[in-house]
Each structure stands twice: as structure tokens, then as C-alpha cells.
C-alpha positions as CSV (number, residue, x, y, z in Angstrom):
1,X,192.5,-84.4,136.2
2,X,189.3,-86.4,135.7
3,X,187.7,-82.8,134.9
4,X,190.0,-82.0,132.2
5,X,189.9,-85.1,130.5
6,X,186.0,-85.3,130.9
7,X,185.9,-81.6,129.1
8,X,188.6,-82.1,126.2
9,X,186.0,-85.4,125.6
10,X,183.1,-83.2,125.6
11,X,184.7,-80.4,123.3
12,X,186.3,-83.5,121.0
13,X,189.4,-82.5,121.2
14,X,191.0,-85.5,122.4
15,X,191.6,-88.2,119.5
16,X,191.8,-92.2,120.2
17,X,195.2,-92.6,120.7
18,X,195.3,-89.1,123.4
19,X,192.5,-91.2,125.2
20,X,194.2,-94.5,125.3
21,X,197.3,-92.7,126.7
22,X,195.5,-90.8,129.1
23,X,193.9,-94.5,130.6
24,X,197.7,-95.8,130.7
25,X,198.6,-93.0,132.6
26,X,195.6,-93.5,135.0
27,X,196.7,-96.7,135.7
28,X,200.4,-95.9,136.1
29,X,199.5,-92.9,138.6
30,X,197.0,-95.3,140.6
31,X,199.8,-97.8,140.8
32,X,202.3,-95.1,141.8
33,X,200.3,-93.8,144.7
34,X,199.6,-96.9,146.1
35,X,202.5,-99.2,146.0
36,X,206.0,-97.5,147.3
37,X,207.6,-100.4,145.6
38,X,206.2,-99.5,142.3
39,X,207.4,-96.1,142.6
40,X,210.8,-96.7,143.4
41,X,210.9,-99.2,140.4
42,X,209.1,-97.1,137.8
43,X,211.2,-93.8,138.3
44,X,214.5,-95.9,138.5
45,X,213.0,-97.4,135.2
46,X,212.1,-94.4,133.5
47,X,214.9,-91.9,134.1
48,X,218.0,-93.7,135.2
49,X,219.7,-95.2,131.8
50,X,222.1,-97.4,132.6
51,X,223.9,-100.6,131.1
52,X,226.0,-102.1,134.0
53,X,229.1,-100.8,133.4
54,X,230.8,-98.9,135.6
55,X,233.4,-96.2,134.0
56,X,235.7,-93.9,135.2
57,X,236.8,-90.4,133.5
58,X,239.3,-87.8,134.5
59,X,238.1,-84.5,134.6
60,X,240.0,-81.3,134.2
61,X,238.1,-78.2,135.3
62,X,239.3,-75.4,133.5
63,X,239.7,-72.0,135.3
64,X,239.6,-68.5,133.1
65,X,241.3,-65.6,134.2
66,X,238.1,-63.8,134.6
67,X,237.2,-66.7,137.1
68,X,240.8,-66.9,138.6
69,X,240.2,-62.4,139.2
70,X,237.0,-62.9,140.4
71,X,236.0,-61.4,143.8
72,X,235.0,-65.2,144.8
73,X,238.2,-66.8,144.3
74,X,240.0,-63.5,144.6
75,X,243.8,-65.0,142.9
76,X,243.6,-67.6,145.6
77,X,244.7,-71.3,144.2
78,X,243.8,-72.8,147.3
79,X,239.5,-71.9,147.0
80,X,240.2,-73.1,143.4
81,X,241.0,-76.6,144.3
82,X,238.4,-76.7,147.0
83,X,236.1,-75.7,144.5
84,X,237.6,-78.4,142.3
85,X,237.0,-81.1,145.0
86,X,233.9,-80.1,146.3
87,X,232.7,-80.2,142.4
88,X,234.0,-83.9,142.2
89,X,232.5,-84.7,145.4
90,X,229.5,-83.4,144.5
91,X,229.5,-85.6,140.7
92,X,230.5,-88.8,142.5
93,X,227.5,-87.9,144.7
94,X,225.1,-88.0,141.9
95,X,226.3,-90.7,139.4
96,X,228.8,-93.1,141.0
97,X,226.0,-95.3,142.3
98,X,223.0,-95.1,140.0
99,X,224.5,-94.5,136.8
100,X,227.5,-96.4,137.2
101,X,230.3,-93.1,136.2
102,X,232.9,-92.0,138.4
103,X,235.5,-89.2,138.3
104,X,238.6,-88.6,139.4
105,X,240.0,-84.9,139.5
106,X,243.5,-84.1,137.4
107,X,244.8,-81.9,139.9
108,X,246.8,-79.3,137.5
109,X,247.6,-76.1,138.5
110,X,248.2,-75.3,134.5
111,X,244.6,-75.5,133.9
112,X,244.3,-72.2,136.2
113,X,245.5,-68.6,133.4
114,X,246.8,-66.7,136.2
115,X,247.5,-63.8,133.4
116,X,245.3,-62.4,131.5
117,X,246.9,-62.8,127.8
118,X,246.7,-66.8,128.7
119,X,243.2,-66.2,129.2
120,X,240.2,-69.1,127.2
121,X,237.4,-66.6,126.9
122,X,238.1,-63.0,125.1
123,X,237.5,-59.9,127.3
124,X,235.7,-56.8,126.3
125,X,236.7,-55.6,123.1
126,X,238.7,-58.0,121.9
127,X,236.3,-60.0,119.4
């Protein structure tokens, strides 16, 4: 990196402020590498957005006819709630702790078109 910066200075192509920045992020890359604590407090800092409160949503997973007639799921209702649950699973996995949002599944068989004129997203032709 210190190559780079030292030929952008050389070719002045790096203004004030570009410098300035780079010397922050020096400092903040020094700090990272040496101090596990740091780390674990900067990234938590920097890319988790949270304001203490915890919610809960419902979530209805929609399932298409050209999903339901696929040759994954193959008109089986039973692999689209385990795909429902493993999808929940998986979400709680990811947010419940760190961002504070949890989901609970609504467990409708209505949201699975089983026909094809009930059918969300037009088939071939039809637009």
C-alpha cells in the first residue's frame, strides 16, 4: 500500500484531503492488526446498525406455481415448508442477536398457487 500512496504523491494525483484519509486509514489498519479487541469493536461499529430494540416480524414466503412445478420441490408441500423453516432458521441465524430482528414463519398453505391460473408471476406469453 505504502508503494501506491508514495506513487499517486509523486504523480500529484492525490489532493489534501485523499492524504489525510489515507493517514486515518493507516492508523485504523495498524490498530486492527494489532489489537483483536479493536477489531471486534470497529467492525461491530462500522457495519452492524443497531438501536436496542429488539422487533419481531411475521414473514410469509410466497411460493409461484413455477416454484411449486419446479423439479426441486416437484408439487411436494412438505419440501416447501422445510424450505420455509430452514429459511427462518437460517434469518434468525443472522439477525436475532446482532441486529436485534426476529421472525416468526406464517405457516399458510394459501401462500403456495398449486394451479397455474392462481399463479404471481406471468408465464411465457402472457405479458
Amino acid at each position: 500500500m505504502n508503494t501506491i500512496v508514495a506513487q499517486l504523491l509523486s504523480e500529484n494525483k492525490l489532493s489534501q484531503l485523499e492524504i489525510s484519509s489515507l493517514k486515518v486509514m493507516k492508523i485504523k489498519m495498524t490498530l486492527l492488526s494489532s489489537n483483536p479487541r479493536f477489531i471486534i469493536h470497529f467492525i461491530l461499529k462500522a457495519l452492524i446498525h443497531t438501536d436496542g430494540v429488539f422487533r419481531h416480524y411475521r414473514l410469509a414466503i410466497p411460493v409461484d406455481y413455477s416454484i411449486y412445478n419446479s423439479a426441486y420441490f416437484n408439487r411436494n408441500v412438505n419440501k416447501i415448508k422445510t424450505f420455509w423453516y430452514a429459511t427462518i432458521a437460517f434469518m434468525n441465524e443472522l439477525y436475532r442477536n446482532d441486529v436485534g430482528v426476529d421472525f416468526t414463519l406464517v405457516d399458510d398453505e394459501t401462500l403456495i398457487f398449486t394451479t397455474e391460473e392462481k399463479s404471481v408471476i406471468p408465464q411465457k406469453g402472457s405479458c
